[in-house]
N, C-alpha and C positions, 0 to 999 in steps of 0.2 A: 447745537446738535452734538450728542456724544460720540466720537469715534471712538469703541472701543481697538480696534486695530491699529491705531494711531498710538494710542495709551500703552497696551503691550509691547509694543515696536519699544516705547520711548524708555520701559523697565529693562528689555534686553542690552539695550544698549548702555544703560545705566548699570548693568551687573559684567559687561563684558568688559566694561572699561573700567571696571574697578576689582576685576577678575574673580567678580563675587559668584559661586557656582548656585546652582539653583537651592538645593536642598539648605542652604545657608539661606537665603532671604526667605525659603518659605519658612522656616524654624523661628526663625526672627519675627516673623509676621508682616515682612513687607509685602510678602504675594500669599494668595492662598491656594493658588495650583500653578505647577511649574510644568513647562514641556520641553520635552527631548529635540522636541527641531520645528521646523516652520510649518509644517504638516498640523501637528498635534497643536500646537499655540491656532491654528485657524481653525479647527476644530473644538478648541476649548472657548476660542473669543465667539462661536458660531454657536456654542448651548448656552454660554451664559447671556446673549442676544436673543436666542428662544426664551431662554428662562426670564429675561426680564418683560420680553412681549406678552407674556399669558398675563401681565396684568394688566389692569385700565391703566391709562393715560393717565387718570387723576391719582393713581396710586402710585405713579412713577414718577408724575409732578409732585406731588407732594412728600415722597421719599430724598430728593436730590438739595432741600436747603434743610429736611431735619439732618442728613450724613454730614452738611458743611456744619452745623450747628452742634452735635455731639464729637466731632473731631477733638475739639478744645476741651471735653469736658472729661470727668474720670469716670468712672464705671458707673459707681453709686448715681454721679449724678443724671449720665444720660440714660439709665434706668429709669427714673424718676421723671426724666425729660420725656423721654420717648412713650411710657405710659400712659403722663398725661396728653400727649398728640395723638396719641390712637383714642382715648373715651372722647376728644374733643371730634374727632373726623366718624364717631358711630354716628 
């Protein structure tokens, strides 16, 4: 099961102990929204759990080994990759 609140936790602590301020990781691209305090990060971890519920199950299974499997690859290819996994799953 994903905890996304788990995973947030483990970024904060990951950019506190290396005194990395937010606006630096999200520039970077290791986060793609940063929050000012515990409030707002439960709030952001609480819409992107909405936003990943409005879709089927089989679209959220089947999204979680294409992200491990385009990690590895460069752009070109997991374009390539990824297109052909969507005309395979119409």
């Amino acid at each position: 099961m994903c905890r996304p609140r788990a995973r947030a936790r483990v970024c904060v602590c990951v950019c506190v102990r290396y005194g990395w301020c937010g606006c630096v990781v999200q520039r970077i691209g290791l986060v793609g929204q940063v929050a000012a305090d515990e409030a707002e990060l439960d709030q952001l971890v609480d819409k992107t759990v909405r936003q990943i519920s409005k879709n089927s199950p089989a679209a959220v299974r089947a999204c979680k080994p294409l992200i491990e499997t385009v990690d590895s690859m460069s752009i070109a290819e997991s374009a390539n990759y990824v297109a052909g996994q969507i005309a395979v799953h119409l």
